[in-house]
C-alpha positions in Angstrom: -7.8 -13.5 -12.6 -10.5 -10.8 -13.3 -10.3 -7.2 -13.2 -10.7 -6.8 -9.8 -8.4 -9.0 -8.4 -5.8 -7.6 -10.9 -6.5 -4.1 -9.1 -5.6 -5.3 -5.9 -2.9 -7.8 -7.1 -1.2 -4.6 -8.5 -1.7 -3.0 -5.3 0.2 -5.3 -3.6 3.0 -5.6 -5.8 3.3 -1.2 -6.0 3.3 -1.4 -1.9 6.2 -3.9 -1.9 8.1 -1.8 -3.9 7.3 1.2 -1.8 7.9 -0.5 1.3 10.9 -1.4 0.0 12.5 2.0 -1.1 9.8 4.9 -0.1 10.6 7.6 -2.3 8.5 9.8 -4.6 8.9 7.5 -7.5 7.5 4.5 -5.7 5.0 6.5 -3.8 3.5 8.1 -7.2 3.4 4.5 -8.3 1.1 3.4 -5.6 -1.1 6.5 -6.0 -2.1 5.5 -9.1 -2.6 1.9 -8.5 -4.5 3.0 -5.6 -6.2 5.8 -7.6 -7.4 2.5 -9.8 -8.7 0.3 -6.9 -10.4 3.1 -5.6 -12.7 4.1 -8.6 -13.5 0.2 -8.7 -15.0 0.3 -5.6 -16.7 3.9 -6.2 -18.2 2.7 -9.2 -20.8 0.6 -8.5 -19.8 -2.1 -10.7 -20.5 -4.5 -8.1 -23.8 -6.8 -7.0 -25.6 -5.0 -4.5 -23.4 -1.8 -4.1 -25.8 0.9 -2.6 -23.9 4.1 -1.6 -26.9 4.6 1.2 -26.2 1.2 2.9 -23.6 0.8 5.0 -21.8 -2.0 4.4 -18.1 -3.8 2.5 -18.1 -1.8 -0.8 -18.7 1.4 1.5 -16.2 0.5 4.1 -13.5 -0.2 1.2 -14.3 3.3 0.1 -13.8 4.9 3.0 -10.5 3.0 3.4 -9.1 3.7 0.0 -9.6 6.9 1.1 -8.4 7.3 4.0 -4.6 5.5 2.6 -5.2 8.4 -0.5 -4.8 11.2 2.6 -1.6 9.7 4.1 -0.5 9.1 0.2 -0.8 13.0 -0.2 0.3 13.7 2.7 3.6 12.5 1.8 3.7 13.3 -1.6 2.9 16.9 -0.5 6.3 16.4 2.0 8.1 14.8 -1.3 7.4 18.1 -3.0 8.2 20.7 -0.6 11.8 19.4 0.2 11.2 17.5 3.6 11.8 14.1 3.9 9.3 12.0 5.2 10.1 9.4 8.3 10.0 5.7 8.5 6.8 6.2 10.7 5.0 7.8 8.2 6.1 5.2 5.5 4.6 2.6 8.0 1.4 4.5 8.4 0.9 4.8 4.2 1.9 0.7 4.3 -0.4 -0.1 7.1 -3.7 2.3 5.6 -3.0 0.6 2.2 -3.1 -2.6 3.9 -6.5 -2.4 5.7 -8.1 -1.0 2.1 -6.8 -3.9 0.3 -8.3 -5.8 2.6 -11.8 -4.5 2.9 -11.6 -4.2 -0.6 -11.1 -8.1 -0.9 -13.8 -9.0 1.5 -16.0 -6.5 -0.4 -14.8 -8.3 -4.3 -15.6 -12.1 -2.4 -18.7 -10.9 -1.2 -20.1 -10.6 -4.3 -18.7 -13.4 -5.9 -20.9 -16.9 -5.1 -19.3 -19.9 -5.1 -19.4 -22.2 -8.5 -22.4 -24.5 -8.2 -21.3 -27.9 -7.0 -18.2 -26.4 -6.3 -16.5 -28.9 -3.5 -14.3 -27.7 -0.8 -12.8 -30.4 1.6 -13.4 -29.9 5.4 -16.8 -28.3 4.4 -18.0 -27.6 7.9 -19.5 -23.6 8.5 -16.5 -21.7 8.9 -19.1 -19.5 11.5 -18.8 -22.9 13.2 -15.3 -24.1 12.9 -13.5 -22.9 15.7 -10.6 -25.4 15.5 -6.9 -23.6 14.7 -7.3 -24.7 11.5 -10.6 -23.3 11.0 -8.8 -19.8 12.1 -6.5 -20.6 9.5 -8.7 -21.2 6.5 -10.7 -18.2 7.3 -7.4 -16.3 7.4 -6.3 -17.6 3.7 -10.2 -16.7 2.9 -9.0 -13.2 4.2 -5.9 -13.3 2.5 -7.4 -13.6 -1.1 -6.5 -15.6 -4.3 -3.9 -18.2 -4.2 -3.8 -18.6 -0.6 -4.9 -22.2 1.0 -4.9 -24.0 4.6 -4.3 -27.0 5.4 -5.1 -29.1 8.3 -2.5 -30.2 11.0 -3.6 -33.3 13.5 -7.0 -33.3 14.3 -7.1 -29.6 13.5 -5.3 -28.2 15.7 -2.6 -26.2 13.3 -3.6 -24.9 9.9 -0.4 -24.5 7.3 -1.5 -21.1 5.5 0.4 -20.8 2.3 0.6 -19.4 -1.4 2.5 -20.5 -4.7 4.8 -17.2 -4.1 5.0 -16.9 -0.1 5.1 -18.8 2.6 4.1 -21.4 4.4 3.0 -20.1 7.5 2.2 -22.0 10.2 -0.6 -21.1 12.7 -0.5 -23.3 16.0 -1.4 -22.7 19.5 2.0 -23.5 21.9 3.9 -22.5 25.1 5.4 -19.0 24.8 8.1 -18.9 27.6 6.7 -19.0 31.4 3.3 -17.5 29.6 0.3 -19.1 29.2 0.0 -21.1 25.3 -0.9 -18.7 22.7 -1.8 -18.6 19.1 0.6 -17.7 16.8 1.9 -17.8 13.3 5.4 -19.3 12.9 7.1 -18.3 9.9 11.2 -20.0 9.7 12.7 -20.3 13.2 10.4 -17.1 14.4 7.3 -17.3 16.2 4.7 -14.2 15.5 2.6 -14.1 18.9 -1.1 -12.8 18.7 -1.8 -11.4 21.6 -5.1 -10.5 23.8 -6.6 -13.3 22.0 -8.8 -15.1 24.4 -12.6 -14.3 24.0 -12.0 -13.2 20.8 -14.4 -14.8 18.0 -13.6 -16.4 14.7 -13.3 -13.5 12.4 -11.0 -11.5 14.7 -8.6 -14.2 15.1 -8.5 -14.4 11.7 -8.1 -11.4 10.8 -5.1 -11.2 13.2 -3.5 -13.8 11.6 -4.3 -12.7 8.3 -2.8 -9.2 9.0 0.6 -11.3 10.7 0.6 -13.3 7.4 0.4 -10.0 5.0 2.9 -7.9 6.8 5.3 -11.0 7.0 4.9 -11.3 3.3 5.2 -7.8 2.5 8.4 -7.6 4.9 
């Protein structure tokens, strides 16, 4: 694992903890993992980072960020007595969430693939707009560890890592509703909604996000 994905791996791990039991040991915690992950991506250590050009390593910013003001928002609660709600624990789990993210699309953006590196199903995943290309993109999303694997003819993808899962992405009748895509995780069925027109990296970002907030849970 290199240095960046041990930033965000630790991110993860500070956020389950906080999601867990939000108080002002946990949330410090997660300020200074987040503190880390945001200097990374404020550093320019990475290929092609340009502060003028908009683009992943500036959008990560911004999000790191952006979670950093709800983080001392709380803490500034934490410190004068008042307790803070569930909501706004959600809203610190949800901005950390998005920066971690970015931040991974901006780390795998930078990192090319090994040369005559082989991956099975090699069709363009710009291309593959079978349920199980949603579903690799959304392990692609996900970040290290996490794989999909192809149901009958493509139409499921089994998204899953050594420490979570599976999850099951499928496309099925929801009641009297029209069939819908949605992650099925045990006996439950996670529904992602509005999805029709939607194009490749939108459903799998939904998924993605239904996958990371299942695994967080």
């Amino acid at each position: 694992m290199n240095h960046a994905s041990e930033l965000e791996a630790a991110v993860r791990a500070t956020l389950r903890t906080f999601a867990a039991d939000p108080n002002a040991d946990t949330l410090c915690a997660l300020s200074r993992a987040m503190s880390r992950l945001s200097s990374y991506a404020d550093s320019g250590n990475s290929t092609g980072y340009d502060r003028e050009i908009p683009g992943r390593w500036i959008d990560s910013s911004a999000a790191c960020a952006h979670a950093h003001e709800h983080i001392q928002n709380m803490n500034s609660a934490f410190a004068s007595g008042t307790t803070p709600t569930a909501s706004d624990a959600r809203t610190i789990k949800y901005a950390v969430l998005a920066a971690t993210a970015l931040f991974g699309d901006a780390v795998r953006s930078d990192t090319p693939p090994p040369v005559g590196a082989y991956t099975p199903h090699s069709t363009d995943p710009e291309d593959d707009f079978s349920v199980f290309g949603i579903a690799r993109a959304a392990a692609h999303l996900l970040g290290s560890g996490w794989q999909a694997e192809p149901g009958l003819h493509n139409t499921r993808g089994l998204i899953q890592h050594p420490d979570s899962g599976p999850y099951l992405l499928t496309v099925g009748d929801v009641g009297d509703m029209d069939p819908e895509l949605y992650v099925e995780s045990g006996d439950t069925r996670h529904i992602l909604w509005s999805t029709d027109g939607q194009d490749l990296a939108t459903l799998a970002r939904l998924a993605a996000d239904t996958i990371r907030n299942l695994a967080l849970a």
